[in-house]
N, C-alpha and C positions, 0 to 999 in steps of 0.2 A: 504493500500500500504506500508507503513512505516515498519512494521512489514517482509513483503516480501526482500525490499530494505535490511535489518537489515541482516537476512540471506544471503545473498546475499555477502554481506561485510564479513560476518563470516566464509564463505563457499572461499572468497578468501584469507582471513588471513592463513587457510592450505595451502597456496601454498608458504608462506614468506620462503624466502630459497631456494625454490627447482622449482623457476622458471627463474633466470636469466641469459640472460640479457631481457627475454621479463614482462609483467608488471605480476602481483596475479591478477586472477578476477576471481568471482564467480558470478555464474546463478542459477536463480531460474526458473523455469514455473508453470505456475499456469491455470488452465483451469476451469471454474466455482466455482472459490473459495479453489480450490483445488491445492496441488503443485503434480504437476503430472512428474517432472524430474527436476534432480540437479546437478550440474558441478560444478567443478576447476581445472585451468589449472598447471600442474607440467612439466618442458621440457622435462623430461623423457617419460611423456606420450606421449606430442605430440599435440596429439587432446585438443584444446580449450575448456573452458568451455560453452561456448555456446551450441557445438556438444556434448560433453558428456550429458549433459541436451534433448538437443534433440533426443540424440539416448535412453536414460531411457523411458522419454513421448511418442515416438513412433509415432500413430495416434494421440494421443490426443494431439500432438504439436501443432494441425490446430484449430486455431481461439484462442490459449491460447497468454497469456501475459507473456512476456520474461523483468525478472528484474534481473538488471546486475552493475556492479561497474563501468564499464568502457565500451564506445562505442566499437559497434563491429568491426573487420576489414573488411576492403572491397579491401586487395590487396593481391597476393599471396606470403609464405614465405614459408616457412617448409609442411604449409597447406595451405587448398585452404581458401577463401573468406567468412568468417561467415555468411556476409551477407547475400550470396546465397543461404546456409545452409537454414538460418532462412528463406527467402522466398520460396524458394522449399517446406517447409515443412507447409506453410500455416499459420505459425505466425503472428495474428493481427494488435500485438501491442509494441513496446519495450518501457519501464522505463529506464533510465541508471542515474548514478550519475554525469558522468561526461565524457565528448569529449575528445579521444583519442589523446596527445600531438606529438606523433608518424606522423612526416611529411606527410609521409604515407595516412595516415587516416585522421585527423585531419580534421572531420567534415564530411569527404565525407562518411561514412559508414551510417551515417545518412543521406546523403542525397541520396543513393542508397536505401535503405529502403523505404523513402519519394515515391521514382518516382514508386515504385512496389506496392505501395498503403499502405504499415505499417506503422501505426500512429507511431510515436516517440515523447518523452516524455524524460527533461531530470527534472531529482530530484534533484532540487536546494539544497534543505535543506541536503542533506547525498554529497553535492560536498567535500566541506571541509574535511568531513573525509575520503572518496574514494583519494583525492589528498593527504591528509596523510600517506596511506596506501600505497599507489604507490609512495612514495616524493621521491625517489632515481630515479627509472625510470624518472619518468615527469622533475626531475633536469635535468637531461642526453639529453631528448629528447628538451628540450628549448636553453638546452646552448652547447651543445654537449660534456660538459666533465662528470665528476664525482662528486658525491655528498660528500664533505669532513666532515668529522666528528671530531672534538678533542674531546676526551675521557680522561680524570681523573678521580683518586677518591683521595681525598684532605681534608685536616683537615677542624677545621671552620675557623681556622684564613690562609688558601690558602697553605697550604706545602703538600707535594708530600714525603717528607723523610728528615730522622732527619741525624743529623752530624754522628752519629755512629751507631752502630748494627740495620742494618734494617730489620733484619728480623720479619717476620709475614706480617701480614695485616692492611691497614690502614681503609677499609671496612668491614663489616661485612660477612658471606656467605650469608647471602640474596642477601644483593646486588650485588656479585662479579655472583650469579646465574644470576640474571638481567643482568649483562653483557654477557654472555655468550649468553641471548636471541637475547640481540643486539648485537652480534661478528656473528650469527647466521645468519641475518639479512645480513649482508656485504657481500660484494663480495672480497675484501682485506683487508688489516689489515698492518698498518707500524711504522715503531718505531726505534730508534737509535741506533748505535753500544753501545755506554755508558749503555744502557739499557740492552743491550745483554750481556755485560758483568761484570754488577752488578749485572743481577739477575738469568743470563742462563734461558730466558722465553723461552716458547714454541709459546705463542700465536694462539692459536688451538681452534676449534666450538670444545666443548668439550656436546655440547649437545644430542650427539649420535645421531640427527635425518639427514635425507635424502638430501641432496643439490644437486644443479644441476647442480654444479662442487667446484674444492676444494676451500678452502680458501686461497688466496694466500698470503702468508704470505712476507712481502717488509722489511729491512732491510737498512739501509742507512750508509753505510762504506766506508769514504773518501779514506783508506789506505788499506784496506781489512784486517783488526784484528781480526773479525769473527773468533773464531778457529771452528777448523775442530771436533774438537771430542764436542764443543755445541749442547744440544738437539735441536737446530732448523736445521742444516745441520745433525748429525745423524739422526733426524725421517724425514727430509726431503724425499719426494714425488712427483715431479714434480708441489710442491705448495710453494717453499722460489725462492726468485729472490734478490740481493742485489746488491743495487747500489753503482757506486764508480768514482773511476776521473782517471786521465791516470797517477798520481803519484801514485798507487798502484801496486804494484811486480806482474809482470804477473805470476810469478812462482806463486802465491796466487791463482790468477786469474783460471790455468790450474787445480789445486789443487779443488776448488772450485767445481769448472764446473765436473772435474771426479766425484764426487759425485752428478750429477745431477743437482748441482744450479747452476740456470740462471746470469749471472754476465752484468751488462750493464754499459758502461761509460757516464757520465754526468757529464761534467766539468760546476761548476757553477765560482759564486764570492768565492774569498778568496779561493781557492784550497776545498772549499765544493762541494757535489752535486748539482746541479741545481734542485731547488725544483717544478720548472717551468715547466722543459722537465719531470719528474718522473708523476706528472699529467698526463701532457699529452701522457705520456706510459701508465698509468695506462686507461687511456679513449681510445685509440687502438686497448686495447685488449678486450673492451668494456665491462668493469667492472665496472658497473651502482654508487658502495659505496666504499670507502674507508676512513676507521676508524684508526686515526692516535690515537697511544697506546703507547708515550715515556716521555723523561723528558723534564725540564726547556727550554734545549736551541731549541731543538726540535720544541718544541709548540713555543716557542716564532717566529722562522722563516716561518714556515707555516705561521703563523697569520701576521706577518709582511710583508711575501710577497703575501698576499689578497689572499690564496689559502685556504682557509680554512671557510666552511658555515654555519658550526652550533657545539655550544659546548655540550656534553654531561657530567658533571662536579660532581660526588656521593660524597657527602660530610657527614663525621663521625663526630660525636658528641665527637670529642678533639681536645687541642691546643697544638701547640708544640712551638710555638714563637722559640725567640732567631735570628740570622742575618745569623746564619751557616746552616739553615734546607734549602731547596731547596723548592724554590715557586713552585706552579703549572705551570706560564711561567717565564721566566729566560731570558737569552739573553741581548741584549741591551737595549731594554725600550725603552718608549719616554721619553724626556726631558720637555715634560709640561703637564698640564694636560689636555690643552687644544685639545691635540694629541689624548689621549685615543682613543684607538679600543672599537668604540662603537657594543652593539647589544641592539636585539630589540625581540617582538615575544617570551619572556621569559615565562614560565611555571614551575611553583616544583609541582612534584610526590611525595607522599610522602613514604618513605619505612620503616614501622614498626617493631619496635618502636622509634626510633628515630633519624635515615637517611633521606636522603632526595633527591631526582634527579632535576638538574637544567637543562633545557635544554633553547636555547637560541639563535636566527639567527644573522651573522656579517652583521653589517652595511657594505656592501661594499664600498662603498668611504670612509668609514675611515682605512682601512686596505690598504695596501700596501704601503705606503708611503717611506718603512725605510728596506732594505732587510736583515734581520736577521743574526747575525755572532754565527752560533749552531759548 
C-alpha cells in the first residue's frame, strides 16, 4: 500500500500552483496489483483527480482500490460529487491520507462511501505529510483566513543589509531558486514601500510554470510613493494591489488605478495601514498563502500584530555585525525577554554547500501583544 499512497502524494505535488484556491490531490487505482489509472487535479482542468483516474481505468475501475491524498468530495462545486463518480463506477475500496478540512466535506465523503458499501481506509502514517502538502489550504479551511508566511534570507548573525552599497545578494542562487519554488507555491506575495524603493523589486513566480491565477503581488504605501515608472506598476497585470490610508493624494490614487492597480484604503494605528483589514482582504478574495517578502519594520509589525504563522528564514554563511546593518525584524521590540515571540515546530533544510533553510511555526499567544510602529 505505502508505495501506492507515495505516488499518490507525488502525483499531487504536480498540481502545487496551479490549483488554487481548491486543495493538490492525486489518485492512484490499482486493480489486482496493478495501477490501472492516474489523476491530478489543476483548476484549469476542472475534473478532479479522482475522475481523471477513473476515466484512464475505464472498466477496470470496478472492484479496484482508489489511493488518494485527501478525502473525496461529496458536495457539488464546479463538478459534480467524487463520491458518486467512484461508486457508479464500482470502486471497492478507498485509502486516503487524510479527511477533507473543507466544511463541506469534512468527513461526510466518507461516510457517503460507507452507506454504498466502499470500505474506506484512512492512512495514518502519510497524514502528516498529505497535511503538509495541503498546509495552506487546510490553514484556510480551519480558521478561515490565510496562511502567512515571513520570508528572509539573512546573514548568520540576523541582518537583512549593510549601512551602504547593497547591492548583490545576500543568498546564494541556489537558494534564491528555492525561493522562487516557494513564491510559486503562494497565492500573494507583500512587502513594503521602503523595499520598493530600495531595491525597484519585481516580486514575480519567475518559475515559468503554469498557475491557476497570477500572483498577486501586495504592496503597502501609507502615502502612495510607489512611482509610477517602478517595474512593479510598469509590468503590472491585473496582479499589484497597494495599500494605503486616506492621507494619501488621490491624485496618486487616480494615477495608480489608470495603470490598472488596484489601490485600497486601510487606515490602521499611527497613520499606517491596518495590517489586520489587509488579511482579511487578502482571505476575501480567497487567497489560501501569502508570503510576506520586506524589511525590518515590516516583519516586525506583522509579527507583533499575531498575523503572521510561520517563518521561512535562508541564512548565508557571513556576518556583517556592526548596530547600523538592519536586522531581519526591526520595529519596536519587546522590552524583556520574557516577551519574546516564541515558535515552535522548527526544522533546517539544509542547502549545499553551506546555506541552510529554517522554517519554524508562531506560538500564537505570544504574538500580538505590542502593535508594531513599521
Amino acid at each position: 500500500m505505502a508505495h501506492y499512497m507515495q505516488e499518490a502524494l507525488a502525483l499531487a505535488r504536480l498540481g502545487i500552483g496551479r490549483t488554487s484556491p481548491n486543495p493538490a490531490v492525486g489518485a492512484v487505482l490499482v486493480a489486482d496489483g496493478e495501477v490501472v489509472g492516474r489523476g491530478f487535479h489543476t483548476w484549469a482542468g476542472r475534473r478532479h483527480a479522482e475522475v481523471i483516474a477513473l476515466e484512464e481505468a475505464g472498466e477496470r475501475a470496478r472492484g479496484a482500490t482508489l489511493y488518494i491524498n485527501l478525502e473525496p468530495c461529496c458536495h457539488e462545486g464546479r463538478t459534480g460529487p467524487c463520491t458518486e463518480r467512484l461508486i457508479e463506477a464500482g470502486v471497492r475500496r478507498v485509502v486516503a491520507a487524510m479527511e477533507d478540512p473543507n466544511p463541506q466535506v469534512a468527513g461526510r465523503g466518507f461516510q457517503r462511501l460507507r452507506e454504498a458499501g466502499v470500505e474506506v481506509e484512512i492512512a495514518a502514517e502519510f497524514t502528516a505529510e498529505a497535511e503538509k502538502l495541503n498546509e495552506a489550504f487546510t490553514h484556510f479551511m480551519r480558521t478561515g483566513r490565510p496562511l502567512v508566511t515571513l520570508k528572509a534570507a539573512l546573514t548568520l548573525d540576523g541582518k537583512i543589509s549593510a549601512p551602504e552599497d547593497n547591492f548583490g545578494w545576500i543568498t546564494s542562487e541556489k537558494a534564491r531558486a528555492h525561493v522562487q519554488e516557494v513564491r510559486h507555491a503562494h497565492d500573494a506575495v507583500l512587502t513594503g514601500i521602503g523595499t520598493v524603493l530600495a531595491d525597484d523589486c519585481r516580486l514575480t513566480d519567475r518559475t515559468g510554470r503554469e498557475r491557476a491565477r497570477p500572483l498577486m503581488r501586495i504592496v503597502l504605501d501609507s502615502q502612495l510613493r510607489i512611482p509610477l515608472t517602478s517595474r512593479m506598476v510598469a509590468e503590472s497585470s491585473n496582479d499589484l494591489t497597494v495599500m494605503t490610508t486616506s492621507a494619501a493624494p488621490a491624485e496618486r490614487r487616480q494615477a495608480l488605478e489608470a495603470r490598472g492597480v488596484q489601490v485600497f484604503v486601510f487606515d490602521g494605528p499611527a497613520g499606517r495601514v491596518d495590517l489586520h483589514r489587509v488579511v482579511e482582504w487578502v482571505a476575501a478574495q480567497q487567497y489560501l498563502s501569502l508570503m510576506i517578502e520586506a524589511g525590518s519594520k515590516v516583519n516586525w509589525a506583522f509579527l507583533a500584530a499575531g498575523e503572521v504563522d510561520k517563518i521561512l528564514f535562508y541564512y548565508a554563511p557571513k556576518i556583517l555585525g556592526g548596530l547600523k546593518s538592519l536586522p531581519v525584524v526591526g520595529g519596536k521590540g519587546v522590552a524583556r525577554r520574557a516577551d519574546a515571540i516564541l515558535f515552535h515546530r522548527t526544522a533546517i533544510t539544509p542547502i549545499p554547500p553551506d546555506e541552510f533553510l529554517l522554517e519554524a511555526y508562531l506560538v500564537k499567544e505570544s504574538a500580538g501583544r505590542v502593535y508594531g510602529d513599521y
